[in-house]
C-alpha beads as a LAMMPS data file, in Angstrom:
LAMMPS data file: protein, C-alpha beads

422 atoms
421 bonds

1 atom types
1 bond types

-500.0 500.0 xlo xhi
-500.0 500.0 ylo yhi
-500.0 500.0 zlo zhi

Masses

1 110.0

Atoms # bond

1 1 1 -5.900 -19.927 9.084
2 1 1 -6.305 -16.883 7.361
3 1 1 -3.517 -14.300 7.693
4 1 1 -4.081 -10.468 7.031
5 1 1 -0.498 -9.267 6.647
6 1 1 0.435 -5.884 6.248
7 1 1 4.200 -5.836 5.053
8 1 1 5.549 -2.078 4.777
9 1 1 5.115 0.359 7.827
10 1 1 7.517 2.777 8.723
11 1 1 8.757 3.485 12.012
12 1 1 8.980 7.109 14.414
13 1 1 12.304 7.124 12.794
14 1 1 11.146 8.132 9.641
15 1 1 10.788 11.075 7.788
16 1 1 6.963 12.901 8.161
17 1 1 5.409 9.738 10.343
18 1 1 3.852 9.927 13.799
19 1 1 6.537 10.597 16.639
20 1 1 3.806 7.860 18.612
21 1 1 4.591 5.167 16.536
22 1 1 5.570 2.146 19.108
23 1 1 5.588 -1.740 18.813
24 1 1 2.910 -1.780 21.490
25 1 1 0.766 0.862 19.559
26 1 1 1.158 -0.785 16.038
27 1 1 -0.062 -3.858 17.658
28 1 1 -2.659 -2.229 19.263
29 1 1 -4.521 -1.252 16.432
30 1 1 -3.436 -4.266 14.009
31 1 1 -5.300 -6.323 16.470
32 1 1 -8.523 -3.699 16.291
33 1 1 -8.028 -3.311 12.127
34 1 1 -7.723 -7.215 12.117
35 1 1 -3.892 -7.520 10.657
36 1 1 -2.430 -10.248 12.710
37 1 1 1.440 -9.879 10.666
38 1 1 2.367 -6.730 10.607
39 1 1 5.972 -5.699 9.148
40 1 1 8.198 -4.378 11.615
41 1 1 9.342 -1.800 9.275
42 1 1 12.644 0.763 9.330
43 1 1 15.154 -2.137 10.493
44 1 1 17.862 -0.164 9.534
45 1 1 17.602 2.584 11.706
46 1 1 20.253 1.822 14.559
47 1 1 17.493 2.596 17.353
48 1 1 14.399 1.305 16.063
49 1 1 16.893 -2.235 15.766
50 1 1 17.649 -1.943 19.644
51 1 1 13.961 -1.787 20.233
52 1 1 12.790 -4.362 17.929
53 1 1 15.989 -6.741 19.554
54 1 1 14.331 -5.720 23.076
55 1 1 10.369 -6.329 22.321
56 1 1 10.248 -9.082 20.007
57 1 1 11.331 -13.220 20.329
58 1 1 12.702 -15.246 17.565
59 1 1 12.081 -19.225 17.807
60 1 1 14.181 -20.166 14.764
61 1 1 10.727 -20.119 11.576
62 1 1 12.094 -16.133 10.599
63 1 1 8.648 -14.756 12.145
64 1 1 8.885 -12.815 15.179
65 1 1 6.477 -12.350 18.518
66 1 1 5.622 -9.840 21.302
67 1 1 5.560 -10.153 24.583
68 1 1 1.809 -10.314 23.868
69 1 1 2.214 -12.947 21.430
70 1 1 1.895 -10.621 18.524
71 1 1 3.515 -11.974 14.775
72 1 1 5.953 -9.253 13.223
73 1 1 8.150 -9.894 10.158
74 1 1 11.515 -7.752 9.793
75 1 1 11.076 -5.599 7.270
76 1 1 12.558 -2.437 5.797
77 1 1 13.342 0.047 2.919
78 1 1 15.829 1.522 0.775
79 1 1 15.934 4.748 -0.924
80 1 1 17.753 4.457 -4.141
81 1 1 19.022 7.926 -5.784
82 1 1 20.821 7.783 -8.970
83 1 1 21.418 7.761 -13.066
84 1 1 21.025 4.769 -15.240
85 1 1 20.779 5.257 -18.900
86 1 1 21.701 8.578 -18.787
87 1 1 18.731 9.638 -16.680
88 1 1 18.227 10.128 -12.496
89 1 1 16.564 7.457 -11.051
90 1 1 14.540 7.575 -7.717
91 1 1 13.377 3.988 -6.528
92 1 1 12.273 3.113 -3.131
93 1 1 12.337 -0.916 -2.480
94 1 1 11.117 -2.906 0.414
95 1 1 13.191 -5.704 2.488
96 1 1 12.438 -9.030 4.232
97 1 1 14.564 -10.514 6.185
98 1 1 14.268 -13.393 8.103
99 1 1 16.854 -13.042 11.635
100 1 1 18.049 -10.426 13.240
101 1 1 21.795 -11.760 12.167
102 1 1 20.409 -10.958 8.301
103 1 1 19.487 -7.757 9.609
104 1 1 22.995 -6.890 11.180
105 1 1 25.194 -8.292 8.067
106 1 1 22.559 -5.990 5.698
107 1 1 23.058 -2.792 7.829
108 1 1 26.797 -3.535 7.967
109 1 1 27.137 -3.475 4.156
110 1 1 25.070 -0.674 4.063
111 1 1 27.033 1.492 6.592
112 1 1 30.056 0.835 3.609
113 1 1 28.029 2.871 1.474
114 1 1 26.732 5.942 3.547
115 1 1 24.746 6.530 6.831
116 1 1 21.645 4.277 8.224
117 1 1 21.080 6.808 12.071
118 1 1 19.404 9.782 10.173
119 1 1 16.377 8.427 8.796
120 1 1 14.054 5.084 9.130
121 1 1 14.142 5.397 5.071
122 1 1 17.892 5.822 4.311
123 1 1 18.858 7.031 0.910
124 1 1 22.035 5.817 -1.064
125 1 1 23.454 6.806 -4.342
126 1 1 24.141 3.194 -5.744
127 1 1 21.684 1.077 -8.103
128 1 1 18.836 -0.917 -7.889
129 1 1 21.025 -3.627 -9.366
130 1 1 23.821 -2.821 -6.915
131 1 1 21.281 -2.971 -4.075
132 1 1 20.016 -6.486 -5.528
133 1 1 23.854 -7.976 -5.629
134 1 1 24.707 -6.832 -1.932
135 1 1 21.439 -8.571 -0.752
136 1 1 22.699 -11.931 -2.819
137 1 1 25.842 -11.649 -1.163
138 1 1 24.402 -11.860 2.332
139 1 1 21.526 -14.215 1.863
140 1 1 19.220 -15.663 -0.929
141 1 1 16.108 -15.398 1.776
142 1 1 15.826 -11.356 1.650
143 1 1 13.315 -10.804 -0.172
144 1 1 13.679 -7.745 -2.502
145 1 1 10.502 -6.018 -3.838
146 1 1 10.215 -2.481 -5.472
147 1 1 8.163 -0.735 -3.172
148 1 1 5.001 1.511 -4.490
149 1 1 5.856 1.014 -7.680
150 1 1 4.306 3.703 -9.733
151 1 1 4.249 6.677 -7.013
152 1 1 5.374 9.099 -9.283
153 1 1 8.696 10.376 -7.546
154 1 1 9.817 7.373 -5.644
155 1 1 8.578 3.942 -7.725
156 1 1 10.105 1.803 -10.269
157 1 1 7.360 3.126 -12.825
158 1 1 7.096 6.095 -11.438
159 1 1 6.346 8.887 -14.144
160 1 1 9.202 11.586 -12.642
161 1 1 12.314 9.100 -12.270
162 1 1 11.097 5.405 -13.165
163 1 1 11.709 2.814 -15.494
164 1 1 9.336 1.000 -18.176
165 1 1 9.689 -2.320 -16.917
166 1 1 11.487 -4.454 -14.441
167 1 1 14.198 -5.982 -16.628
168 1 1 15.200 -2.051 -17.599
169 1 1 15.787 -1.337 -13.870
170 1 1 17.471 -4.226 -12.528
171 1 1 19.027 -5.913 -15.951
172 1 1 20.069 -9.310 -14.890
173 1 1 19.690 -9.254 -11.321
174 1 1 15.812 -9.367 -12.303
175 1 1 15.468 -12.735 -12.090
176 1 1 15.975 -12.142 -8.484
177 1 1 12.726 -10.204 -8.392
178 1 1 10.232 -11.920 -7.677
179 1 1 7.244 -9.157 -6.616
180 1 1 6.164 -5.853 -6.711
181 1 1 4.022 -3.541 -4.603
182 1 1 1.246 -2.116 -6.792
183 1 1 0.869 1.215 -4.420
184 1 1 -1.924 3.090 -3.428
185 1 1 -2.992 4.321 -6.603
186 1 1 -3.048 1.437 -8.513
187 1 1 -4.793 -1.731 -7.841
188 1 1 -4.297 -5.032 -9.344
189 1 1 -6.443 -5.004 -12.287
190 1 1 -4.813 -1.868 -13.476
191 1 1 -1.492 -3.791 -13.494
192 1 1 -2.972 -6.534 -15.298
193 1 1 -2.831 -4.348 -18.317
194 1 1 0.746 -5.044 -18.792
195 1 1 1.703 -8.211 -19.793
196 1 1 5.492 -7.979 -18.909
197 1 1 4.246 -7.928 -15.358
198 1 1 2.506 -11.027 -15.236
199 1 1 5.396 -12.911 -14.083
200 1 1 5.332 -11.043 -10.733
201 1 1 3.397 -11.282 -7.849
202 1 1 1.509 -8.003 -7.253
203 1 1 1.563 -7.435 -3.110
204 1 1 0.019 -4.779 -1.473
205 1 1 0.731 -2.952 1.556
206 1 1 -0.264 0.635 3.724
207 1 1 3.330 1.941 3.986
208 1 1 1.729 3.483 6.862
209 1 1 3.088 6.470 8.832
210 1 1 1.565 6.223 11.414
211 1 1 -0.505 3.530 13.507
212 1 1 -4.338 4.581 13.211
213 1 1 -6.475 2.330 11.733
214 1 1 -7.828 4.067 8.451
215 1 1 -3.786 4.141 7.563
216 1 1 -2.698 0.908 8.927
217 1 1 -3.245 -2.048 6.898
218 1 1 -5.347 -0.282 4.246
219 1 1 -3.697 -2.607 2.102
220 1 1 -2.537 -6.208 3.122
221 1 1 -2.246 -9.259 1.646
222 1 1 -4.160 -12.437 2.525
223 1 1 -2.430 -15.697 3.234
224 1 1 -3.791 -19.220 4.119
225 1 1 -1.360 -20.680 6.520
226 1 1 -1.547 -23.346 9.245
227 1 1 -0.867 -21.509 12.615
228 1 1 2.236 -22.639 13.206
229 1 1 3.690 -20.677 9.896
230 1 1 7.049 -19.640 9.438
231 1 1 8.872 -16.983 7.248
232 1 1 9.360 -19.373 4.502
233 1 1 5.945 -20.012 3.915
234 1 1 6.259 -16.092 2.989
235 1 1 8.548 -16.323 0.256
236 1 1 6.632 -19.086 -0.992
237 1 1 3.375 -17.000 -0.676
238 1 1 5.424 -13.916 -2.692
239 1 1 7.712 -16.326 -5.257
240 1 1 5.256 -18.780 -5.959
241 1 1 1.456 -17.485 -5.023
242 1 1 1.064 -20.665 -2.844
243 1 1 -1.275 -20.094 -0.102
244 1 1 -1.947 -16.426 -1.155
245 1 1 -5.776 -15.810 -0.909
246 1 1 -5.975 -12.416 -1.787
247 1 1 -5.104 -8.646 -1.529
248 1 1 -6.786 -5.378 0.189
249 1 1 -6.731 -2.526 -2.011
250 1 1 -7.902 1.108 -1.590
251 1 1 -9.340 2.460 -3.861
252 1 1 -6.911 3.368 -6.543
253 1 1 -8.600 6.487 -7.074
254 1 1 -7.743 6.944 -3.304
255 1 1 -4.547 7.339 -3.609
256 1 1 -2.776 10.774 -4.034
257 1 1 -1.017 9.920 -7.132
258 1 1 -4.085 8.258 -9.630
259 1 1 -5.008 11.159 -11.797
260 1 1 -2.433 14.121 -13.538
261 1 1 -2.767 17.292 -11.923
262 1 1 -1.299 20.329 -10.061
263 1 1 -1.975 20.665 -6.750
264 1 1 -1.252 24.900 -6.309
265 1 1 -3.789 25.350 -9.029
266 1 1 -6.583 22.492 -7.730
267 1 1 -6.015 21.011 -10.889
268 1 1 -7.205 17.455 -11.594
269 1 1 -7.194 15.580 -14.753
270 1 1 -8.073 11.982 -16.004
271 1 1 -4.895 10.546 -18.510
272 1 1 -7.219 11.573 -21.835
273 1 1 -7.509 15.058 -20.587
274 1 1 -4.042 15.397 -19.640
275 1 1 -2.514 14.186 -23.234
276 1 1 -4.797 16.681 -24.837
277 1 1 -3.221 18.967 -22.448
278 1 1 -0.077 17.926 -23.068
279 1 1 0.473 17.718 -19.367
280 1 1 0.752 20.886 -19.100
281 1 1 -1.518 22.974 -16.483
282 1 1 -4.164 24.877 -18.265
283 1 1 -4.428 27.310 -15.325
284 1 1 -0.200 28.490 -14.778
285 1 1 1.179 26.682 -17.600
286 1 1 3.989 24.594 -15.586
287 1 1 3.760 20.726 -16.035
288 1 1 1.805 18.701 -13.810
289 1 1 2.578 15.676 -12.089
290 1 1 1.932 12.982 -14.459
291 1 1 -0.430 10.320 -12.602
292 1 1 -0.922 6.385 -11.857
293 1 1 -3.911 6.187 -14.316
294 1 1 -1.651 8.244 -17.173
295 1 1 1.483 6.273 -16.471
296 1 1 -0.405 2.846 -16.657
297 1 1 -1.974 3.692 -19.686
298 1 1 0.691 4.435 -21.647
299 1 1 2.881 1.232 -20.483
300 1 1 -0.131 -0.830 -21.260
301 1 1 -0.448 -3.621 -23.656
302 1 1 -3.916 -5.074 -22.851
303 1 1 -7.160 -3.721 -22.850
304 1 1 -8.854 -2.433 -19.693
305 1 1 -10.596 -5.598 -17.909
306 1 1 -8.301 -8.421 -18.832
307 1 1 -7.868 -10.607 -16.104
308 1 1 -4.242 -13.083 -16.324
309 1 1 -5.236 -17.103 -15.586
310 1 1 -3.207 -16.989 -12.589
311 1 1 -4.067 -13.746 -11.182
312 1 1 -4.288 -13.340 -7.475
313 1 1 -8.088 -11.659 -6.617
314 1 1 -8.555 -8.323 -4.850
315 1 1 -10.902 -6.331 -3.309
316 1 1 -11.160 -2.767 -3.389
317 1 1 -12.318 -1.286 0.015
318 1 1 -12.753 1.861 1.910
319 1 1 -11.556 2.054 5.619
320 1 1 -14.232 2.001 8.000
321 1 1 -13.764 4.749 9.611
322 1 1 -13.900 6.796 6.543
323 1 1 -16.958 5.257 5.547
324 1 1 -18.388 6.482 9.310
325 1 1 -17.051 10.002 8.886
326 1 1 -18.300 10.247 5.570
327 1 1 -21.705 9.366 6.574
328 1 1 -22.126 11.588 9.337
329 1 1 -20.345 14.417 8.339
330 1 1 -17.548 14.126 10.755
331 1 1 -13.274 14.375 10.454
332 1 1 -12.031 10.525 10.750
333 1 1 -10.220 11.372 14.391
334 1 1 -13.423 12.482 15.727
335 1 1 -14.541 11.343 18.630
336 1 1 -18.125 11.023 17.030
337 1 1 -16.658 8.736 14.360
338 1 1 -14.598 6.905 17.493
339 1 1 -17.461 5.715 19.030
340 1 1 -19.152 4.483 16.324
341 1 1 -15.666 2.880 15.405
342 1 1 -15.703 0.603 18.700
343 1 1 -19.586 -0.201 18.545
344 1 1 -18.851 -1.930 15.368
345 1 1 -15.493 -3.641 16.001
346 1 1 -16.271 -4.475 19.833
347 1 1 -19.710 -6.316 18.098
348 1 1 -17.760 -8.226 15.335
349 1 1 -14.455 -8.321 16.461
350 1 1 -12.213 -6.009 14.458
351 1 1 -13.009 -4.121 11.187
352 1 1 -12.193 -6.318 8.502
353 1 1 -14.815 -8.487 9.933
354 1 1 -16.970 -5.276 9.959
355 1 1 -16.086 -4.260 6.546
356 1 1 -15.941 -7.800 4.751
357 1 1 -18.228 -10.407 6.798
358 1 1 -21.037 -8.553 8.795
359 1 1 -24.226 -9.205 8.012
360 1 1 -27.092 -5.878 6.926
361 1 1 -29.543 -6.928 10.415
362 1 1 -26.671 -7.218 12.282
363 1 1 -25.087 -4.265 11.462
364 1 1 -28.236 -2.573 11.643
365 1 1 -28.383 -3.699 15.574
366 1 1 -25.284 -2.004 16.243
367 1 1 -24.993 1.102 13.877
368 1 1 -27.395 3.505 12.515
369 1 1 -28.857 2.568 9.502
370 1 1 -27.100 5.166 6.993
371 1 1 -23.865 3.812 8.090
372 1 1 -24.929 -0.025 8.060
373 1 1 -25.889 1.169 4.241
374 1 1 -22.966 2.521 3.541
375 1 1 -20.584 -0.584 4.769
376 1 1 -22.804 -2.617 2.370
377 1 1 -22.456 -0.204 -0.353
378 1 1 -18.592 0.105 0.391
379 1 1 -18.504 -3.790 0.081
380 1 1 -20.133 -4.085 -3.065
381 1 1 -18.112 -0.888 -4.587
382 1 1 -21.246 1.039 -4.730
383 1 1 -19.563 4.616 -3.101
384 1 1 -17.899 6.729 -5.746
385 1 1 -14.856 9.190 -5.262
386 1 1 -13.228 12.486 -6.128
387 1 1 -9.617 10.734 -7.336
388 1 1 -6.691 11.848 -6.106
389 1 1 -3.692 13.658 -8.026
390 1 1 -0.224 15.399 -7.375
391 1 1 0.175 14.443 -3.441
392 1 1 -3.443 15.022 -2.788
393 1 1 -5.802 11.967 -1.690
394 1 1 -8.746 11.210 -3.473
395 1 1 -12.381 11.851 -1.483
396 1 1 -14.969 9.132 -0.777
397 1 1 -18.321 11.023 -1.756
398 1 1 -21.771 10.248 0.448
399 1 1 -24.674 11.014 0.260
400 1 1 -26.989 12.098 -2.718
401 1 1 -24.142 11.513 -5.222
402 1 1 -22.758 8.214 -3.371
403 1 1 -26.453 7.073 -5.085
404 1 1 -25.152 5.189 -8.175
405 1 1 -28.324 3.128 -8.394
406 1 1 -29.567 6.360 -10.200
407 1 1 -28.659 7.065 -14.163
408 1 1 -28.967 10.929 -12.776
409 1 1 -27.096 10.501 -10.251
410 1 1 -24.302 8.969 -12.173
411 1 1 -23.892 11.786 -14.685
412 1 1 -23.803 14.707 -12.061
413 1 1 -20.932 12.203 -10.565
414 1 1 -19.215 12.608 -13.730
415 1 1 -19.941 16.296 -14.181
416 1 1 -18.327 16.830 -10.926
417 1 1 -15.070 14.876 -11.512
418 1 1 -16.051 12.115 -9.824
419 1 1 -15.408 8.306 -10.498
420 1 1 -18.631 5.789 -9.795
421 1 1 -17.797 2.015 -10.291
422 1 1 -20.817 0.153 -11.063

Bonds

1 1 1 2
2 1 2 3
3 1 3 4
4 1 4 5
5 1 5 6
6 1 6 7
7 1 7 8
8 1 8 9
9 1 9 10
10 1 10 11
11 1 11 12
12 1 12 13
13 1 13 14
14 1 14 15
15 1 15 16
16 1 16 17
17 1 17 18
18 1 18 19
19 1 19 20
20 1 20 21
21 1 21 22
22 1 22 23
23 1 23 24
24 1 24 25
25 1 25 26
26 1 26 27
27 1 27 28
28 1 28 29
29 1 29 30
30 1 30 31
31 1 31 32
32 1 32 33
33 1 33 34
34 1 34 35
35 1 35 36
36 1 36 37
37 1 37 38
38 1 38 39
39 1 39 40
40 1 40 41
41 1 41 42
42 1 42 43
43 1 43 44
44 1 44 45
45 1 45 46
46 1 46 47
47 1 47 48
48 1 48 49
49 1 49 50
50 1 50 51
51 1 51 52
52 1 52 53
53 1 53 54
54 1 54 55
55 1 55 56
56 1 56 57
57 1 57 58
58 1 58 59
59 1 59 60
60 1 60 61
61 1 61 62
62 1 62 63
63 1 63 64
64 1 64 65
65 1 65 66
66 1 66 67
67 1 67 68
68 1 68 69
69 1 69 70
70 1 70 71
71 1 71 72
72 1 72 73
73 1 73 74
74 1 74 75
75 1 75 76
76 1 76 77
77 1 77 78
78 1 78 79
79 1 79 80
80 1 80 81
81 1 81 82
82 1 82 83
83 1 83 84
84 1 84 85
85 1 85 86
86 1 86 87
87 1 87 88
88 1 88 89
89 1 89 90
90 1 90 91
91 1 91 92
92 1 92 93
93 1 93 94
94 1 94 95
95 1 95 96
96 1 96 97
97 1 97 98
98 1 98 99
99 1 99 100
100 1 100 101
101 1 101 102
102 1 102 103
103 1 103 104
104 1 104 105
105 1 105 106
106 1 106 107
107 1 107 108
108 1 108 109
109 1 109 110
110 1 110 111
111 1 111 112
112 1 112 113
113 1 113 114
114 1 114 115
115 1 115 116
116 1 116 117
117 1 117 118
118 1 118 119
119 1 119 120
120 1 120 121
121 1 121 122
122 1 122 123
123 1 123 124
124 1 124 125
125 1 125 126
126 1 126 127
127 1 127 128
128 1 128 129
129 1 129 130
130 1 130 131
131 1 131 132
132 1 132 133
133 1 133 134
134 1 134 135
135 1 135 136
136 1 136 137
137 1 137 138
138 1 138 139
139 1 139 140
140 1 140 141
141 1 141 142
142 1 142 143
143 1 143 144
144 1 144 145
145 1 145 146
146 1 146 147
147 1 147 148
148 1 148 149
149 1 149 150
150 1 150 151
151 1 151 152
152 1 152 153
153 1 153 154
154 1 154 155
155 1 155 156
156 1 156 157
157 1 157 158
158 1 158 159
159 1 159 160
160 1 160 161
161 1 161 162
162 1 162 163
163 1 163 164
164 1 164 165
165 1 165 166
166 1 166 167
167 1 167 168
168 1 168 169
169 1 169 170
170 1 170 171
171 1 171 172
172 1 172 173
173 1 173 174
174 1 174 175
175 1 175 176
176 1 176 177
177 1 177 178
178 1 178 179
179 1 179 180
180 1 180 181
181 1 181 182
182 1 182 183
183 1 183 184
184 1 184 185
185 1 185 186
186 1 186 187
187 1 187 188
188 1 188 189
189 1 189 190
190 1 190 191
191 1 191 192
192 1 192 193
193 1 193 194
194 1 194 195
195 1 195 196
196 1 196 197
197 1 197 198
198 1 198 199
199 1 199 200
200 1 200 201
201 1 201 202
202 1 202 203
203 1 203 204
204 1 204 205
205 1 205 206
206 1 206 207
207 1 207 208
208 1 208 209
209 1 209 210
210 1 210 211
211 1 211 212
212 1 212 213
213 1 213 214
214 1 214 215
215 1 215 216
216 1 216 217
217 1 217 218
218 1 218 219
219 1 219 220
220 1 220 221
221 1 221 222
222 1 222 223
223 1 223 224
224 1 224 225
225 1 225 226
226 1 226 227
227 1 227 228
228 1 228 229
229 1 229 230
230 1 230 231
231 1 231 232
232 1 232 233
233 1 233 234
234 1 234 235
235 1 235 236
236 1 236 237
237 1 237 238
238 1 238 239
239 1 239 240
240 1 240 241
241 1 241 242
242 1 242 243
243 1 243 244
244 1 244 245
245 1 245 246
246 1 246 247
247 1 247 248
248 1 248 249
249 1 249 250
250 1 250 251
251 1 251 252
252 1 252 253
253 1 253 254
254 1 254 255
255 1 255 256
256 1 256 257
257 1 257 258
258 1 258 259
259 1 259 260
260 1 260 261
261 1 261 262
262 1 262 263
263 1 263 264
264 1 264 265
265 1 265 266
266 1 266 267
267 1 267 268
268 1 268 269
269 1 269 270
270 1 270 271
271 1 271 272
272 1 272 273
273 1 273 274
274 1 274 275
275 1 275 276
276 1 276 277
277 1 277 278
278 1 278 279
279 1 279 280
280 1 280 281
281 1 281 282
282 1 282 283
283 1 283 284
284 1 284 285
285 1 285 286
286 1 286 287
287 1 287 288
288 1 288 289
289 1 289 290
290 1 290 291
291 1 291 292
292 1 292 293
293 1 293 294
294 1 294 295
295 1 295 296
296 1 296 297
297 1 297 298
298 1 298 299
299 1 299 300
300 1 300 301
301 1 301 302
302 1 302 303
303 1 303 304
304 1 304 305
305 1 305 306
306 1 306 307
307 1 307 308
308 1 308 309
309 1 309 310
310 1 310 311
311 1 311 312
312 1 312 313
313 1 313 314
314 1 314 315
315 1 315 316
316 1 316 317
317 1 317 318
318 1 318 319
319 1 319 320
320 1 320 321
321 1 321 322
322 1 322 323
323 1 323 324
324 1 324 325
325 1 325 326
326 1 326 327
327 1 327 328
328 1 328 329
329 1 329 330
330 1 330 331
331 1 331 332
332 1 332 333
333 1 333 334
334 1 334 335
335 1 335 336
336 1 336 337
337 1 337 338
338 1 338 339
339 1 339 340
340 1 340 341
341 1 341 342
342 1 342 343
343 1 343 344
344 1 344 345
345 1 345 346
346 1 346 347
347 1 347 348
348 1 348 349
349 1 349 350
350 1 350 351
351 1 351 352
352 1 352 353
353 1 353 354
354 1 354 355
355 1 355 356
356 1 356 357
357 1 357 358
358 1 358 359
359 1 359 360
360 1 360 361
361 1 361 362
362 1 362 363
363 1 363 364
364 1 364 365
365 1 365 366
366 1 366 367
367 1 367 368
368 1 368 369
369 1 369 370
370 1 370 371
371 1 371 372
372 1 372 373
373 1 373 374
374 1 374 375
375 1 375 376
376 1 376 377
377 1 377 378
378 1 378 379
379 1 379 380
380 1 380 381
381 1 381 382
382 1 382 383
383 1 383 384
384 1 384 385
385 1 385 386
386 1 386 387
387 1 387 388
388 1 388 389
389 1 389 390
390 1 390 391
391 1 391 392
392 1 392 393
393 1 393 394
394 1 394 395
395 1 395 396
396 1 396 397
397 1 397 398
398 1 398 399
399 1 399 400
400 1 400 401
401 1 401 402
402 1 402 403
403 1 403 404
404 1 404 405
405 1 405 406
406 1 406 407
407 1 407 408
408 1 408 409
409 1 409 410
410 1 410 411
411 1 411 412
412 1 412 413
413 1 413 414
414 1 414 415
415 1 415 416
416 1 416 417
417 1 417 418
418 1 418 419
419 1 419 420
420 1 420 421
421 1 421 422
């Protein structure tokens, strides 16, 4: 049984996420994006606990169900703020746990170090290897993963506040770690340039803030359990890459970190222009955020395309209902790009199956044909984009330029900043 899991959400408890955000709307639109685990995310906020104690059943395996028989896994994250090797440090990590009793003893030695009712994402001034010993302490089950890892501000590599490799950040508490999440605006293949990380499985998940379907699960990973599966199988999905088909990515250049750039001046910058630049932004002159693409390059050790024997495989994909508003010229929360939406998932079941599995007559049954072509060519990584840089997301493009059959078309693409990826 195939299992789309999406393990990092946030809750309404968090900072800048929807105030909507509920158990029964997260499930809601797993079930329509075709996640069927979904982290439960925040579970140290005091009152998104009560409500996850209230809604959801334990039977003893560490995953939890809704009243509508829904699988959730408890989940949250850590805001680390602090100086190691005589520099500040600003790492985010993600938390599994597997009982609501894990969950009570980790917020009580948490509450010993500052506050857990002001925000879904609390922050602490202690270190990663701190954070890694308390979680020994309670229970070798949590799992501890560094969360986004190269966002720029908030990851382990990030270029503002991060480290260079795993062992630097967590010394010898990182034999505890056992995975990290790549992010939004890196994807697998990017980390497979450094050969330090090959040791560690490379998740991926939306840290969604909100519960709409071109933000939840727009990364997951994919598991092969038997249906009865049970929070260990997890751990030995993450520590040991058994049973772990795959992993959803965006595209990289998707996410709002991938290129250098400055976002007052419109500023965006590929890593060979930046370095020429020396980072600095040729329109004001103040330094630009450093991105993904920059950061990876210079930590890498390998050549661009080398694949590890025991990689995990990935696909890069566009949501669907991006793909629809691109096509037809619409904003995603349309009510245009809605219908189309449910036509598609009410024929096929939910969009994953839309966006993976359906078939080109099929789809051109139930959709008009532009947008039947354009979930084919967003399968077969055939749409190119306008990356993303300093908090800004990168930009599908459709249409003439979204043509990358065409040697023409391919060089405008270029001349206008954009990436194609045939």
């Amino acid at each position: 049984m195939k299992i789309f899991a999406d393990l990092q959400i946030h809750s309404r408890f968090s900072r800048a996420t929807s105030p909507s955000i509920t158990l029964q709307n997260l499930e809601k639109y797993a079930r329509l994006k075709g996640i069927n685990l979904l982290g439960t995310g925040d579970f140290t906020h005091p009152k998104w606990l009560a409500e996850l104690r209230n809604e959801l059943t334990e039977d003893g395996s560490g995953i939890l169900t809704s009243k509508s028989s829904f699988k959730f896994v408890l989940q949250g994250e850590i805001s680390n703020i602090y100086t190691q090797g005589g520099k500040g440090r600003k790492v985010h990590t993600l938390l599994l746990a597997k009982d609501f009793g894990t969950v009570e003893q980790i917020n009580e030695s948490l509450l010993k170090k500052g506050r857990l009712d002001y925000d879904g994402r609390p922050i602490f001034g202690f270190s990663c290897i701190e954070l890694v010993e308390m979680m020994r302490d309670i229970s070798d089950d949590i799992e501890i993963i560094p969360a986004h890892a190269w966002t720029p501000w908030f990851g382990i590599f990030g270029s503002m506040s991060g480290f260079d490799s795993v062992e630097e950040c967590f010394k010898d508490q990182s034999k505890h770690i056992h995975a990290i999440e790549t992010g939004l605006s890196s994807d697998p293949a990017m980390n497979w340039r450094i050969s330090s990380l090959d040791k560690y499985t490379l998740l991926s998940s939306s840290d969604a803030h909100s519960f709409w379907p071109w933000r939840l699960g727009r990364e997951c990973n994919v598991f092969d359990f038997n249906e009865q599966y049970s929070y260990d199988d997890i751990l030995n999905a993450i520590r040991k890459r058994k049973n772990f088909v795959e992993t959803i990515e965006m595209w990289p250049h998707e996410g709002k970190y991938h290129y250098t750039g400055h976002r007052n001046c419109n500023v965006c910058l590929s890593p060979k222009e930046s370095l020429r630049l020396n980072d600095i932004c040729p329109k004001c002159g103040s330094r630009m955020t450093v991105g993904v693409a920059q950061r990876v390059e210079k930590l890498a050790d390998r050549e661009e395309g080398f694949k590890p024997e025991n990689a995990i495989p990935f696909k890069n994909i566009i949501s669907l209902s991006e793909v629809i508003a691109g096509t037809i010229g619409e904003k995603v929360e349309s009510k245009k790009v809605w219908e189309e939406y449910y036509k598609l998932t009410n024929a096929f079941g939910n969009e994953f199956e839309v966006l993976l599995n359906a078939g080109e007559k099929e789809l051109m049954k139930i959709t008009q044909e532009n947008i039947a072509l354009n979930i084919l060519k967003n399968r077969h990584q055939k749409i190119p984009f306008k990356p993303g840089y300093d908090g800004v997301y990168g930009v599908p493009v459709f249409g003439e330029l979204a043509d990358s059959d065409n040697k023409d078309t391919k060089i405008r693409a270029r001349q206008k900043g954009l990436s194609d990826f045939i």
